[in-house]
N, C-alpha and C positions, 0 to 999 in steps of 0.2 A: 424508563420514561421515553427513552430517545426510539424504543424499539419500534412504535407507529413509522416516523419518519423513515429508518432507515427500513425494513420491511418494505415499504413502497419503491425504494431506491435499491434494491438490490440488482432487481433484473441489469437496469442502469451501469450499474457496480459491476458485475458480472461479463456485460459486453466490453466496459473498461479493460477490465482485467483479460482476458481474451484478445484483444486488440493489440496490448503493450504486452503479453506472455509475463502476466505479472506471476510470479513466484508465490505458491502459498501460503508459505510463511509471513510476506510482505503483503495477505490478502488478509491472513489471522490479523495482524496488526492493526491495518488499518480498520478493519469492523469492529476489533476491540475498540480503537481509539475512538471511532465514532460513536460507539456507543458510551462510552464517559466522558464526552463533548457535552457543552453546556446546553440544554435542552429549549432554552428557550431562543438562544440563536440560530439552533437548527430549526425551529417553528418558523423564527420570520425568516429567514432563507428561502424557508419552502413555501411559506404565505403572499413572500414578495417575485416570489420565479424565481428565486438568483441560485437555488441550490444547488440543480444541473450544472451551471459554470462553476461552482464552490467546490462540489463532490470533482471534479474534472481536475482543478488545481491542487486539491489534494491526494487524490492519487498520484496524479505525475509527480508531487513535489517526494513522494514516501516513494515511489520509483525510483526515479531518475537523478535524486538530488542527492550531491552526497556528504551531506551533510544531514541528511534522514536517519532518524532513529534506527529503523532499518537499514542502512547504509552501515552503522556502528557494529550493530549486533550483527551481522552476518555481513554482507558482503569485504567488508575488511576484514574479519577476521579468515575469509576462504584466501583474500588474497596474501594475509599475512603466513598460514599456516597451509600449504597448498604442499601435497605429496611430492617430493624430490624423484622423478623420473628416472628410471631406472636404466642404466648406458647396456646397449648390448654390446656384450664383448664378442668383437669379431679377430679370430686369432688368425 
């Protein structure tokens, strides 16, 4: 259902993402997410103008915040599990 609304908001979406060097992982997300977002808030969103600043807030919040779903699944687990650097031995 949702897929009119966002389909028109991609390009949108896409300069987002470009802008902030959004990660594609955290791009999959969030398209999934929008698209089993509740469909008839996305209607008046986009009926009333407000979805440009909606879509804009929800990006950055799935970027930047770290408290984002994305923040969970990936970004703390690179910073928890992060390769041990290897010492060169200089004799």
């Amino acid at each position: 259902m949702n897929n009119d609304i966002i389909v028109k908001w991609i390009p949108f979406l896409e300069e987002l993402f470009t802008k902030w060097r959004v990660d594609p992982d955290c791009q999959q997300m969030i398209y999934l997410d929008l698209l089993l977002y509740d469909y008839e808030t996305l209607k008046k969103l986009d009926e009333n103008k407000q979805i440009k600043f909606w879509l804009v807030r929800f990006v950055k919040n799935y970027w930047f915040s770290e408290t984002s779903r994305y923040h969970y699944q990936y970004r703390k687990y690179y910073e928890r599990y992060k390769p041990i650097p290897e010492e060169d031995e200089d004799d």
